[in-house]
Each structure stands twice: as structure tokens, then as C-alpha cells.
Phi, psi and omega in degrees: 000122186285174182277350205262305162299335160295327140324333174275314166277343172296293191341297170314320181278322140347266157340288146341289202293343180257346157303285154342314189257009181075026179245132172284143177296350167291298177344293222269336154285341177292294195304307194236059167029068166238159182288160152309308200293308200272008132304318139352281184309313184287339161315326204242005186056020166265021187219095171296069143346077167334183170276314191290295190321305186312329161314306191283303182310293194302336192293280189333304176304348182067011120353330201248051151309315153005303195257010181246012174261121194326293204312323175266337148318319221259351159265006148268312158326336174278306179311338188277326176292350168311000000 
């Protein structure tokens, strides 16, 4: 998968998940001070998404249960030194 397509599916799936849960994209801009367009844009994969941003957006989505299990934080930290 080249990046532009991998973006394209993050975006999508992004998308999926705030759909799912009933939040408007005005909703999910209001919380993490970004324009509608350019959720629009990370929707839609024309927006090269941080790690962090990407962070921010599932915690508004409620997305970042994830992050509450120990054993997989201290394996994305042993990873980032790699």
C-alpha cells in the first residue's frame, strides 16, 4: 500500500468511526479546534495526519480505550526506540 492510499484509508475509517457513533463533523471540530474543511480533507486522505493528531481525534471519538491497557503502551514506547 503506497501512502497516499494508506491515507485514504485512514481517513475512511476515521470517518466510519465518528459516523458510527453520531458525531458531526462540526461536533468533532468544536472539541479539537480544527476547521470542518480540513476534517473534510483528513477524511478523505488529503491530509498527512501526525501520530499525535491522530491521538487526539480517537480520544474526541472515544476510540482510545486502547490506550488504557499497560502492556501496550510500554510496547509502543519500546517501539518508538527502535
Amino acid at each position: 500500500m503506497n501512502k497516499n492510499n494508506f491515507y485514504r484509508c485512514l481517513g475512511s475509517k476515521l470517518k466510519e468511526l465518528r459516523e458510527d457513533k453520531n458525531i458531526s463533523q462540526n461536533e468533532v471540530c468544536e472539541k479539537f479546534r480544527l476547521s470542518r474543511s480540513s476534517l473534510a480533507n483528513i477524511e478523505a486522505g488529503r491530509h498527512r495526519l501526525s501520530i499525535y493528531t491522530l491521538y487526539q481525534l480517537l480520544c474526541i471519538l472515544k476510540e482510545n480505550e486502547f490506550m488504557d491497557d499497560k502492556k501496550i503502551k510500554e510496547d509502543m514506547l519500546n517501539n518508538l526506540h527502535k
